[in-house]
C-alpha positions in Angstrom: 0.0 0.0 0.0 1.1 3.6 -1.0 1.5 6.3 0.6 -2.1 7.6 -0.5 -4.4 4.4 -1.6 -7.9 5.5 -2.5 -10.6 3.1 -2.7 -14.0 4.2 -3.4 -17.1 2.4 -1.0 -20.7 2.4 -2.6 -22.0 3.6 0.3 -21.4 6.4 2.8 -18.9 5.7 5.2 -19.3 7.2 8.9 -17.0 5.4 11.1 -13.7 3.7 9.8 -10.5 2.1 11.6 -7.5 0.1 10.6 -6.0 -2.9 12.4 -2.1 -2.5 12.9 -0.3 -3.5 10.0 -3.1 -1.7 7.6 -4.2 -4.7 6.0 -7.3 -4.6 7.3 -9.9 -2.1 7.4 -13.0 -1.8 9.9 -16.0 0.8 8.3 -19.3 1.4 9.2 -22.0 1.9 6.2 -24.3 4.6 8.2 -25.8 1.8 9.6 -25.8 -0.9 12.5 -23.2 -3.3 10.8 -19.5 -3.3 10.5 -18.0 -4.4 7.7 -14.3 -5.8 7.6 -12.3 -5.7 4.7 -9.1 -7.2 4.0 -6.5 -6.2 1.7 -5.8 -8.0 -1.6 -3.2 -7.8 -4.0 -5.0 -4.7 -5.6 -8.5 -4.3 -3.5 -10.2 -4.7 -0.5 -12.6 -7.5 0.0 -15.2 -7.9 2.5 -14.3 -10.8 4.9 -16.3 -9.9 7.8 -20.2 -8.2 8.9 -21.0 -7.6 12.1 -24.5 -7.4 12.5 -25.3 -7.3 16.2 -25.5 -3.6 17.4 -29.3 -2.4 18.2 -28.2 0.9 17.7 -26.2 3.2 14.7 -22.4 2.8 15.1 -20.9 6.2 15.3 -17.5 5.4 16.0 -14.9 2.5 15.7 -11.2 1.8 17.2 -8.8 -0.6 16.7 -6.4 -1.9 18.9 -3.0 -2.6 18.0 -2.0 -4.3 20.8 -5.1 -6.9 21.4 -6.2 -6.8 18.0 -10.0 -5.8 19.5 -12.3 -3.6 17.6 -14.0 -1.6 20.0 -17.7 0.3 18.5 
């Protein structure tokens, strides 16, 4: 990955976080789910949804130690 790598989502994005190495990408579609996407050898693909908030996600963090996504 470059310095600046663009990627463009088909929906908007309100929350977003990368894991520690950047390979990975954590994003919320203005929704309830977070999507995970993993890096490829020239895109992202989707890997992972997580489906089980009640509630919109407004905010996401990644830790780089424990590898945790907090919402």
């Amino acid at each position: 990955m470059g310095v600046i790598d663009e990627f463009g989502f088909p929906f908007c994005v309100t929350a977003h976080a990368f894991n520690r190495d950047k390979s990975q990408v954590a994003v919320c579609p203005n929704s309830n789910e977070v999507h995970i996407y993993s890096r490829g050898a020239a895109q992202w693909t989707l890997t992972h949804e997580l489906k089980e908030h009640d509630l919109l996600v407004t905010s996401i963090d990644w830790a780089p130690q424990t590898n945790r996504i907090v919402t």
